[in-house]
C-alpha positions as CSV (number, residue, x, y, z in Angstrom):
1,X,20.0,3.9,-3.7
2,X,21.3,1.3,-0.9
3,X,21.1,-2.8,-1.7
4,X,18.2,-3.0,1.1
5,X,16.2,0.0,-0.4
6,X,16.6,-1.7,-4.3
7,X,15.4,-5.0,-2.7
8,X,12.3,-3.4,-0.8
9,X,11.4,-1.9,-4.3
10,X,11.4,-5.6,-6.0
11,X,9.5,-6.9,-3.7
12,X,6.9,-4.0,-2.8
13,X,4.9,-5.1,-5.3
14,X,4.2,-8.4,-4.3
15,X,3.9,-7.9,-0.2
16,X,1.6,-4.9,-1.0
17,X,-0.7,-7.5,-3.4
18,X,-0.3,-10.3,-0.8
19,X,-1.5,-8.2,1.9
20,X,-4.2,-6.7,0.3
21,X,-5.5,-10.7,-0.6
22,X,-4.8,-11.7,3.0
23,X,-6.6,-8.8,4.8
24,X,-9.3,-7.6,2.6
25,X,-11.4,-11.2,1.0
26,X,-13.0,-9.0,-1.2
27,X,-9.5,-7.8,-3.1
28,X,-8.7,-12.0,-3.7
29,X,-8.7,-10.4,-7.5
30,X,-7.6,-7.2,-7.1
31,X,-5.2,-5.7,-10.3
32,X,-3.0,-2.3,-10.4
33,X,-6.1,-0.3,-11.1
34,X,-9.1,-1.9,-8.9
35,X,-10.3,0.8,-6.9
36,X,-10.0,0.4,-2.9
37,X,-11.9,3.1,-1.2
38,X,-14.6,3.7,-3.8
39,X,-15.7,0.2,-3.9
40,X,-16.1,-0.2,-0.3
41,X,-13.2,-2.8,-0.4
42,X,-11.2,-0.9,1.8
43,X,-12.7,1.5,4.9
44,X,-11.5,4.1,7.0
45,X,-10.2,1.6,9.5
46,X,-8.9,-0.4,6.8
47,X,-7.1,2.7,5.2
48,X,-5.3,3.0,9.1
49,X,-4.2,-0.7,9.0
50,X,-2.8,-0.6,5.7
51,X,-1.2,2.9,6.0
52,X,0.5,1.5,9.3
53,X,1.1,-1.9,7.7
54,X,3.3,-0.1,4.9
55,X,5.0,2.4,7.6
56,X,5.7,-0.9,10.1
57,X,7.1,-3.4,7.0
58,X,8.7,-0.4,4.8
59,X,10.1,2.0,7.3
60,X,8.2,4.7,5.7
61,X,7.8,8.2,8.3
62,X,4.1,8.8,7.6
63,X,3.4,12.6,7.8
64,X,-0.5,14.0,7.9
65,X,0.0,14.4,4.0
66,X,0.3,11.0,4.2
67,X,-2.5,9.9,4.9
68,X,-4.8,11.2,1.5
69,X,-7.2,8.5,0.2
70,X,-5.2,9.5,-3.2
71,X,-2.0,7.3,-1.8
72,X,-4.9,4.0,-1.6
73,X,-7.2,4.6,-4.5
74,X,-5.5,1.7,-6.0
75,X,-2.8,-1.0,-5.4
76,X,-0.7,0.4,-8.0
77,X,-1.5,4.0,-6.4
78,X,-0.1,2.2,-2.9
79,X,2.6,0.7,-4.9
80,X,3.8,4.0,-6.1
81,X,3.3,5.8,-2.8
82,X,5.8,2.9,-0.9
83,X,8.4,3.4,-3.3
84,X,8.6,7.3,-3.2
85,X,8.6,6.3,0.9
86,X,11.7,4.2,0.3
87,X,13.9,6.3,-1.3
């Protein structure tokens, strides 16, 4: 694993949290496991920003598969799906 790849992965964790808190007012107290899409916090035009937000600040190549409300249920779910991207 590169130097910049090992750096993105200690600090995917906190962008991902700080944009969630930024972005979505409702997620101010959002933890690993909150759920996104099935509490409303997060919407189908919301699931678009973030998945661009994560391709634009990561570098990740989205593909269709990427896009499966499995990758957002949670920020740890997101947090997982970033660093499989960065690899």
């Amino acid at each position: 694993m590169s130097a910049a790849a090992m750096l993105i992965n200690d600090d995917v964790e906190a962008i991902v949290y700080d944009y969630l808190r930024a972005r979505f007012p409702a997620l101010a107290d959002c933890d690993a496991d909150t759920p996104l899409i099935e509490s409303g916090a997060l919407d189908s035009l919301g699931f678009l920003e973030l998945m661009m937000f994560l391709s634009e600040k990561f570098g990740i190549e989205l593909t269709d598969d990427d896009f499966d409300p499995a990758n957002l249920e949670t920020p740890g779910n997101i947090i997982a799906f970033v660093r499989r991207g960065t690899h």
